[in-house]
C-alpha atoms as a printed R data frame, in Angstrom:
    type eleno elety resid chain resno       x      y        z
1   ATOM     1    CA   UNK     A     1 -37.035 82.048  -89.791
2   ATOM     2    CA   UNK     A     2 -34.057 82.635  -87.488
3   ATOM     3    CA   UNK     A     3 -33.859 80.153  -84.301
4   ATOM     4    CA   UNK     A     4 -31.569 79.343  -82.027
5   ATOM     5    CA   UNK     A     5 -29.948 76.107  -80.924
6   ATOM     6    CA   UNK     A     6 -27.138 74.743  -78.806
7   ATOM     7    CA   UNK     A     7 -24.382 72.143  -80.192
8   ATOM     8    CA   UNK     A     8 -21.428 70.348  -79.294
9   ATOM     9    CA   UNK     A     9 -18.507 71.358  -80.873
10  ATOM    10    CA   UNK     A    10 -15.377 68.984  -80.736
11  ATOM    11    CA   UNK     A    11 -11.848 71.142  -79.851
12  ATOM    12    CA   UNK     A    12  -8.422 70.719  -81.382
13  ATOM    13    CA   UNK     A    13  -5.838 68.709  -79.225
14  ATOM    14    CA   UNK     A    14  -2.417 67.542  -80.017
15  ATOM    15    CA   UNK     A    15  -3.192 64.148  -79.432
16  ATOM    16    CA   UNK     A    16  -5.783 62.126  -81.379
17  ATOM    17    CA   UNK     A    17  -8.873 61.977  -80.156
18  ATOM    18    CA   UNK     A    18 -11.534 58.747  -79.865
19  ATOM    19    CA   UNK     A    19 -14.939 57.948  -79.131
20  ATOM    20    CA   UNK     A    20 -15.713 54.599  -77.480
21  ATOM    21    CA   UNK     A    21 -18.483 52.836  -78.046
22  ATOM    22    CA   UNK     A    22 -20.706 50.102  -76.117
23  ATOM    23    CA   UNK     A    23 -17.313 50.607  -73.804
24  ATOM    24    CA   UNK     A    24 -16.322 47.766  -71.128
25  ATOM    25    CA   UNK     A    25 -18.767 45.628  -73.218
26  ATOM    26    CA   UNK     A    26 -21.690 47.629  -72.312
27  ATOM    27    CA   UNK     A    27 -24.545 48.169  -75.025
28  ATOM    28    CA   UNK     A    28 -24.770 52.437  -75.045
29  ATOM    29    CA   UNK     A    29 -22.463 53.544  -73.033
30  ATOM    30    CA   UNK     A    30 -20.101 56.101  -74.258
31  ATOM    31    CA   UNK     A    31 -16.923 57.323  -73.207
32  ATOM    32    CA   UNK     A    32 -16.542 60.817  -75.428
33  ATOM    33    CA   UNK     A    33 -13.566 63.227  -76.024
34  ATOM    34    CA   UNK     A    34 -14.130 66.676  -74.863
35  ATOM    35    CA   UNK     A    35 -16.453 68.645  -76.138
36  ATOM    36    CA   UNK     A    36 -17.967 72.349  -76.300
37  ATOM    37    CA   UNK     A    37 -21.335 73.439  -75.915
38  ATOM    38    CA   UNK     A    38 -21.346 76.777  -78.344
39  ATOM    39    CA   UNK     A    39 -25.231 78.560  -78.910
40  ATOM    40    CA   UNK     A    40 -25.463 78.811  -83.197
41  ATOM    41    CA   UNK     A    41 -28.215 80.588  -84.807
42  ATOM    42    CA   UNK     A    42 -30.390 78.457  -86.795
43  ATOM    43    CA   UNK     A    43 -32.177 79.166  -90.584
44  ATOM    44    CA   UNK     A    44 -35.593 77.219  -90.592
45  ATOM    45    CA   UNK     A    45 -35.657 75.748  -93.978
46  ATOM    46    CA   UNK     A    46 -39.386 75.359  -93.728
47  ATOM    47    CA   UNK     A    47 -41.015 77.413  -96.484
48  ATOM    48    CA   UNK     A    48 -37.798 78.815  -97.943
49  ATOM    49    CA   UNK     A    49 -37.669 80.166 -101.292
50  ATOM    50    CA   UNK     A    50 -34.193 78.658 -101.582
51  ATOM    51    CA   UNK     A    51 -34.409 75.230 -100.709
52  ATOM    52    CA   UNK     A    52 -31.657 72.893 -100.272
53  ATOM    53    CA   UNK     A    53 -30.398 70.721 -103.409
54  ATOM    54    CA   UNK     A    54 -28.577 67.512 -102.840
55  ATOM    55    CA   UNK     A    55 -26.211 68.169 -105.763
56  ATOM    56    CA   UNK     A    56 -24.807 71.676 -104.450
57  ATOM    57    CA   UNK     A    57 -25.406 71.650 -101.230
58  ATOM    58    CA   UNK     A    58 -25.079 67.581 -100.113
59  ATOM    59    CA   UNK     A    59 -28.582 67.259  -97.928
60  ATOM    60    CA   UNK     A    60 -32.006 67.890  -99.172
61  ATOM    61    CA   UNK     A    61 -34.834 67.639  -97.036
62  ATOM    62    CA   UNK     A    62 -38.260 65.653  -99.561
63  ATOM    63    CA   UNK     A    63 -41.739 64.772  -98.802
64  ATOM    64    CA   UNK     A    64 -41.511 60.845  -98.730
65  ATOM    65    CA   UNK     A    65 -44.138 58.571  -96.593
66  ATOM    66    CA   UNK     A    66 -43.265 54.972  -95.283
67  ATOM    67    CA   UNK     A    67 -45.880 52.801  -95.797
68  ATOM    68    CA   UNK     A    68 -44.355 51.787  -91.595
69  ATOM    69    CA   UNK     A    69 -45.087 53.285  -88.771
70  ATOM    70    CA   UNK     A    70 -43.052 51.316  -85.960
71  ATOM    71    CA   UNK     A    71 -39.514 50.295  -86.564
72  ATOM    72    CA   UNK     A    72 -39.259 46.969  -84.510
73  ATOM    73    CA   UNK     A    73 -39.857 43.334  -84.715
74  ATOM    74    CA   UNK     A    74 -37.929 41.570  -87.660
75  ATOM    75    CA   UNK     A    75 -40.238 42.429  -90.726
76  ATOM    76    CA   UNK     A    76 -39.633 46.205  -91.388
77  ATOM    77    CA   UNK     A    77 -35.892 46.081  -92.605
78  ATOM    78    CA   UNK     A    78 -36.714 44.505  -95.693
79  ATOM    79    CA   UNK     A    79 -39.543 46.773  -96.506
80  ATOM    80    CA   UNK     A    80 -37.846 49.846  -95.473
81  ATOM    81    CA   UNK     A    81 -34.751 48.734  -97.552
82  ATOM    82    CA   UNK     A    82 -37.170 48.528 -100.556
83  ATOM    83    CA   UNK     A    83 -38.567 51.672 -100.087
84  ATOM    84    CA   UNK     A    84 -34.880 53.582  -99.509
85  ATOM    85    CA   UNK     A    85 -33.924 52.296 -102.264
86  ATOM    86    CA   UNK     A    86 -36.415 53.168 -104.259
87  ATOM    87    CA   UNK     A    87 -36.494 57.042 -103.400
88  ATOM    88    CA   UNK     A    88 -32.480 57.621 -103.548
89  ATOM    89    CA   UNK     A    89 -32.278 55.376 -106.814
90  ATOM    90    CA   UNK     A    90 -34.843 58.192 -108.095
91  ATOM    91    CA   UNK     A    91 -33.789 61.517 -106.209
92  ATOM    92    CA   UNK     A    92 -30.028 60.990 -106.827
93  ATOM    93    CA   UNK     A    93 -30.065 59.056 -110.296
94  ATOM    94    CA   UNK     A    94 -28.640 56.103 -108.777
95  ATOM    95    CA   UNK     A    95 -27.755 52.822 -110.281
96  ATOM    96    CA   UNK     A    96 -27.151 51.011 -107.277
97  ATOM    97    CA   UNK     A    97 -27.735 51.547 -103.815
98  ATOM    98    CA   UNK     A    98 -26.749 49.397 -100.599
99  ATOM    99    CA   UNK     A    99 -28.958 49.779  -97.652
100 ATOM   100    CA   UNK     A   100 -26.594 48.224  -94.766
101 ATOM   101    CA   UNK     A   101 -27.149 50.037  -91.262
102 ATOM   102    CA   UNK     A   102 -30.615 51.164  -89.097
103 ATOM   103    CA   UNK     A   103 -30.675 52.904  -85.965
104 ATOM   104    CA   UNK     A   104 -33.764 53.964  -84.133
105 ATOM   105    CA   UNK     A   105 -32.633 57.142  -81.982
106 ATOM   106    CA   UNK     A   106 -34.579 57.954  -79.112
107 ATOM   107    CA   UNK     A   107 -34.122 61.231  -76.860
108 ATOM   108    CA   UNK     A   108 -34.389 59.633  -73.700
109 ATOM   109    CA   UNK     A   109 -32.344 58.382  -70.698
110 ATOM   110    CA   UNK     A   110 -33.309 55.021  -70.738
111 ATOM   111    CA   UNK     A   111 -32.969 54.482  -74.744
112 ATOM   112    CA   UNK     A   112 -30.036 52.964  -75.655
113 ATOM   113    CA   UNK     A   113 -29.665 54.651  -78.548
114 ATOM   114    CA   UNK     A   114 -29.762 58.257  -77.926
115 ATOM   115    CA   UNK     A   115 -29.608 61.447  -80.770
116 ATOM   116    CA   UNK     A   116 -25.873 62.002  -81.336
117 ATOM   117    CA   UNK     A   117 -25.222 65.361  -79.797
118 ATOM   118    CA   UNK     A   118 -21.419 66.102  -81.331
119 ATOM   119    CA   UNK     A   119 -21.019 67.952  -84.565
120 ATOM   120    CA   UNK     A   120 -19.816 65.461  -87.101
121 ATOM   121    CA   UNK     A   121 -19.622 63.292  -90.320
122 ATOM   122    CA   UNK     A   122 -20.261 59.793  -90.525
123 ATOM   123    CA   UNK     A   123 -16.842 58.722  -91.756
124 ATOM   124    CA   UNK     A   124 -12.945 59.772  -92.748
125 ATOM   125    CA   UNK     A   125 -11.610 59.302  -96.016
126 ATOM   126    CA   UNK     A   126  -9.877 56.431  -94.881
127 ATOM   127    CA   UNK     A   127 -12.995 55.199  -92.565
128 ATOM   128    CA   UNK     A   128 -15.181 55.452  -95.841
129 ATOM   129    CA   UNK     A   129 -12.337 53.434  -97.849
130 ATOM   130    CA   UNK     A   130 -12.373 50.748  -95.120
131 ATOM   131    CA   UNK     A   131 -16.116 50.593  -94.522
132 ATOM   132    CA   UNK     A   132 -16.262 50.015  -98.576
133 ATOM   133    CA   UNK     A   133 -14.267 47.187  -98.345
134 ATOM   134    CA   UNK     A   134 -16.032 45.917  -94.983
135 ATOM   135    CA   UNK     A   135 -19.261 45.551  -96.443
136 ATOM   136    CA   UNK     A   136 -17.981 44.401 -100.193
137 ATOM   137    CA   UNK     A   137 -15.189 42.546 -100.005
138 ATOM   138    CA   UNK     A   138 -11.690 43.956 -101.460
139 ATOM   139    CA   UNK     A   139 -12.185 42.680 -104.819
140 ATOM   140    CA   UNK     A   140 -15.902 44.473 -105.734
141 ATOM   141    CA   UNK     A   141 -14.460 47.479 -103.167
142 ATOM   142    CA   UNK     A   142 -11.609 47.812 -106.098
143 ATOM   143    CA   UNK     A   143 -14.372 47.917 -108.603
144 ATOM   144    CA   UNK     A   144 -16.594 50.477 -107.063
145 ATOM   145    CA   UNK     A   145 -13.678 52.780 -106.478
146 ATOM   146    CA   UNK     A   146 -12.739 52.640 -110.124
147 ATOM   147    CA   UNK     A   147 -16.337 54.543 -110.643
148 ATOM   148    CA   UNK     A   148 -18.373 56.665 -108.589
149 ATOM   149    CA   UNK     A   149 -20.135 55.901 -105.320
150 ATOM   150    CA   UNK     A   150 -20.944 57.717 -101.753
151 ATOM   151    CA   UNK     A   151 -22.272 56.680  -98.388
152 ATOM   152    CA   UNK     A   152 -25.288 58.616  -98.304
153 ATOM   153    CA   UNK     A   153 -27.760 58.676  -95.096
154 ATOM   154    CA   UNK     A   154 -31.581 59.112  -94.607
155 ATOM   155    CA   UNK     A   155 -32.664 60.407  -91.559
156 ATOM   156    CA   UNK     A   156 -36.841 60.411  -90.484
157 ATOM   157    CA   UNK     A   157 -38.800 61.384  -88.047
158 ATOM   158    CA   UNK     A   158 -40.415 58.189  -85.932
159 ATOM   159    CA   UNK     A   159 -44.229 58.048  -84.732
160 ATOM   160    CA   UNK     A   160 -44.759 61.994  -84.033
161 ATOM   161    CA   UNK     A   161 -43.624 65.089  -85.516
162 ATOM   162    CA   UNK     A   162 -40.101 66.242  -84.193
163 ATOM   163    CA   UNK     A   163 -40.597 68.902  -81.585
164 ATOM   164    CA   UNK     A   164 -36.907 68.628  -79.680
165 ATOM   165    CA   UNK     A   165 -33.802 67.975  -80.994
166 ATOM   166    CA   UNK     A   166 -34.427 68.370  -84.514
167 ATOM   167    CA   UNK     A   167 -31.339 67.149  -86.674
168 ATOM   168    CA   UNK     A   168 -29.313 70.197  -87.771
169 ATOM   169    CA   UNK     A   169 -26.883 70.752  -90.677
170 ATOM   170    CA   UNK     A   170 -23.791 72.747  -91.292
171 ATOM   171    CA   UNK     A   171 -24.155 74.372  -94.880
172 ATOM   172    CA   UNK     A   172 -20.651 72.684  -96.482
173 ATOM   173    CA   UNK     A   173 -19.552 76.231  -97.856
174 ATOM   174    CA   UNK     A   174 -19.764 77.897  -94.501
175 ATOM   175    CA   UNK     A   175 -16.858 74.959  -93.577
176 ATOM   176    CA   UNK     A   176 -13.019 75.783  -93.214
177 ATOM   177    CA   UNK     A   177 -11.151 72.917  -94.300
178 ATOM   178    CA   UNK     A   178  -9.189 73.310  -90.874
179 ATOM   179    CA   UNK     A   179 -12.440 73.012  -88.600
180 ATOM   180    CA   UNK     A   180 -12.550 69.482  -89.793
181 ATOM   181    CA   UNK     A   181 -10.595 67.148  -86.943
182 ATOM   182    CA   UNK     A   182 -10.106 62.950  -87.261
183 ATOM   183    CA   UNK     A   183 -11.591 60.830  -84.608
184 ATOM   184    CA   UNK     A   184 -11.351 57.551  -84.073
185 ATOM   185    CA   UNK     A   185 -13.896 55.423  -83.199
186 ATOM   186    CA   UNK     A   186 -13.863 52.551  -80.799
187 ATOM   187    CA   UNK     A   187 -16.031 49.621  -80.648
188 ATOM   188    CA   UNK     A   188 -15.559 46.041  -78.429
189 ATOM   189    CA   UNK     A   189 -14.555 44.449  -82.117
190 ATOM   190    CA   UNK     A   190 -13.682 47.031  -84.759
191 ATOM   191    CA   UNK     A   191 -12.301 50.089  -85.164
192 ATOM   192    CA   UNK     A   192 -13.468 53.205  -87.220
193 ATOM   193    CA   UNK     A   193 -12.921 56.947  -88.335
194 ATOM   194    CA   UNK     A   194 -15.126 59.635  -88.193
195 ATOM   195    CA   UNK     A   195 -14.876 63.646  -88.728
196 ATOM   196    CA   UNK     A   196 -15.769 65.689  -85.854
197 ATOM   197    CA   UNK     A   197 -16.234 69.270  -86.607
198 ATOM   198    CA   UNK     A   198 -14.470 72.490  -84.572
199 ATOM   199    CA   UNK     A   199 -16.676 75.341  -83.560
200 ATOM   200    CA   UNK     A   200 -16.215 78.461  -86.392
201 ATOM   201    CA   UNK     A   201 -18.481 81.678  -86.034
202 ATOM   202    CA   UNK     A   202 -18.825 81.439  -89.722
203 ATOM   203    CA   UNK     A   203 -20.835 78.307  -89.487
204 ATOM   204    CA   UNK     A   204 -24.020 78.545  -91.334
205 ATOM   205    CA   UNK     A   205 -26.718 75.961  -89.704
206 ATOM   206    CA   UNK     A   206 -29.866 74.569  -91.250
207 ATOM   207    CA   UNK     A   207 -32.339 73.145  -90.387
208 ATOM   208    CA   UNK     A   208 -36.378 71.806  -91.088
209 ATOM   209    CA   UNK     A   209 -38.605 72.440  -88.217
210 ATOM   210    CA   UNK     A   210 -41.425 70.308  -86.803
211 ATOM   211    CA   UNK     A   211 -40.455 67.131  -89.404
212 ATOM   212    CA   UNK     A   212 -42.860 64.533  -89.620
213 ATOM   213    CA   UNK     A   213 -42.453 61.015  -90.241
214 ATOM   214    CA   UNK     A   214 -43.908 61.516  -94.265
215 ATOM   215    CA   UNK     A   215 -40.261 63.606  -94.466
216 ATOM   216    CA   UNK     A   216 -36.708 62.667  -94.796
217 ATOM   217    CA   UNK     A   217 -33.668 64.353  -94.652
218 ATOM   218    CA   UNK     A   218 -30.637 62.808  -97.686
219 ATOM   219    CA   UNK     A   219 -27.434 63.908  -96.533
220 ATOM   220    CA   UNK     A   220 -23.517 62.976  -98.046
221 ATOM   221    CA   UNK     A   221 -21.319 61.876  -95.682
222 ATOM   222    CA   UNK     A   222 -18.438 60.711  -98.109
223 ATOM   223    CA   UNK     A   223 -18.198 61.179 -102.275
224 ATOM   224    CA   UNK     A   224 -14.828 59.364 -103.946
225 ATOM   225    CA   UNK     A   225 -15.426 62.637 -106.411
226 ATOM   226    CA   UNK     A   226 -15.540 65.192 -103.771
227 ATOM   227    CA   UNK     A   227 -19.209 66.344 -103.246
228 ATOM   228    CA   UNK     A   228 -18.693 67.775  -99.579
229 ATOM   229    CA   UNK     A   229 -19.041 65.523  -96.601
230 ATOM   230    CA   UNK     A   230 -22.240 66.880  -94.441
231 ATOM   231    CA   UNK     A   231 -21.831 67.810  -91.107
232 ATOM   232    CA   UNK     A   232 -24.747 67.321  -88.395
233 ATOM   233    CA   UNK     A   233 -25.877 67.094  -85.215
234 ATOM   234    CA   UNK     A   234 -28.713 67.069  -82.967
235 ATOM   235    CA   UNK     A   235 -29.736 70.345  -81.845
236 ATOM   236    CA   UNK     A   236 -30.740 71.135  -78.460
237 ATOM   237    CA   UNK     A   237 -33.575 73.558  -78.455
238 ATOM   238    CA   UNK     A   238 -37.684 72.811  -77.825
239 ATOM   239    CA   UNK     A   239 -39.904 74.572  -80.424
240 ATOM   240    CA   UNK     A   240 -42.993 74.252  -78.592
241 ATOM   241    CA   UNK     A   241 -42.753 73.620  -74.555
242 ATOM   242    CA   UNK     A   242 -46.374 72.013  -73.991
243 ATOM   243    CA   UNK     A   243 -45.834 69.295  -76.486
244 ATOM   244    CA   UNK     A   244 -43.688 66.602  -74.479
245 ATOM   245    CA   UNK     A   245 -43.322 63.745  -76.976
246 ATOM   246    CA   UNK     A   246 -39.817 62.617  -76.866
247 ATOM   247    CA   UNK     A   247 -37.660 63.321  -80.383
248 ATOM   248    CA   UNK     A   248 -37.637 59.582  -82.075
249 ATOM   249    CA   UNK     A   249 -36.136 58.917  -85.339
250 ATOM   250    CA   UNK     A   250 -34.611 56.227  -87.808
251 ATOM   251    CA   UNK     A   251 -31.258 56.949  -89.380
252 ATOM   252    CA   UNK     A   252 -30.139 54.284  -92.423
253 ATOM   253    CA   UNK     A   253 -26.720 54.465  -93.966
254 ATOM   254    CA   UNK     A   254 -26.835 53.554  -97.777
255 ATOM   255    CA   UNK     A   255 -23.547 53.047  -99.799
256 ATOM   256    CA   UNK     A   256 -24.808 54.206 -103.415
257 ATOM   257    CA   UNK     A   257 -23.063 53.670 -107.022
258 ATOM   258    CA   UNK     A   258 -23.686 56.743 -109.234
């Protein structure tokens, strides 16, 4: 089913580019480059007869149920990482799979984590290189790039079913190397790289409607053997205008070693 949605595109500039975050030492606050507000169709993968497969197309959207409901308090994480690592270690034939980042989005103005609403992937080449080493060390990083690993993410619905903002994807064929542009991004102690992603008429976007908290979306955002990074972003759009629950959701970024 054809939809419609608006994004926001990020622009080519001569200069580099940067988002900052929790700027001025502020938790949430964003300072962001420019960005463009383009109207894309949308293909509702609900029900299609050609549904997306993690190994060609780098997201997959799978019936999985959490035994949680609420993401809070200091219990969940441990559970959650259990059961993450579980499904991808399955789905994706992994043989080892590092659960080491949460965040619970919430579309509202008081949240302080809010849907990201720029067209993107997660990390660079040499953000991805950098984050392997942050989290490992340089001497297992070293080993891990000898093989083959990825920073995959999970994204799921939170509490209700998703009625605004659903999470939308870019199908990576539809991509022009050239509409990818680097980004830097800026926090108060550490400094990272990110893709943003240049509006291109060609785009082809996907994405699941009405997702409820039993599904999850499995996206690449970097593969050291060159499975396409993913680009997303929230989608602006409402599907159905009496239902006024606000889009929550839990994104976890896994580093996985195939």
């Amino acid at each position: 089913m054809q939809r419609t949605g608006i994004v926001n595109y990020h622009v080519h500039k001569p200069e580099r580019q940067a988002f900052e975050l929790d700027a001025g030492g502020i938790v949430g606050n964003l300072i962001s480059p420019e960005l463009a507000p383009t109207k894309v169709p949308l293909t509702d993968m609900r029900g299609s007869a050609q549904p997306l497969r993690f190994a060609e197309d780098g997201v997959e959207f799978a019936f999985a149920p959490s035994s949680l409901t609420a993401f809070s308090g200091d219990s969940w994480a441990q559970t959650y990482d259990k059961e993450i690592t579980r499904l991808l270690t399955g789905k994706l034939a992994a043989r080892e799979v590092v659960v080491f980042d949460h965040t619970v989005r919430v579309d509202d103005p008081k949240a302080t984590r809010k849907p990201a609403r720029n067209v993107h992937s997660d990390y660079s080449e040499n953000g991805a290189r950098q984050r392997l080493i942050d989290l490992l060390g340089p001497e297992a990083a070293a080993e891990w790039e000898q093989g083959h690993y990825a920073f995959v993410n999970l994204w799921r619905p939170v509490q209700h079913a998703i009625n605004s903002a659903p999470l939308g994807f870019v199908r990576t064929a539809s991509i022009d190397p050239d509409d990818w542009v680097l980004l830097d991004l800026i926090y108060p102690d550490r400094k990272g790289q990110i893709m943003g992603l240049v509006g291109n008429e060609n785009h082809d976007w996907l994405y699941l409607s009405k997702m409820t908290p039993d599904e999850v979306a499995v996206f690449n955002i970097y593969d050291n053997q060159g499975l396409p990074s993913v680009a997303h972003s929230a989608l602006d759009m409402v599907e159905d205008p009496t239902v006024t629950t606000p889009r929550k959701s839990i994104e976890s970024r896994t580093l996985v070693r195939y």
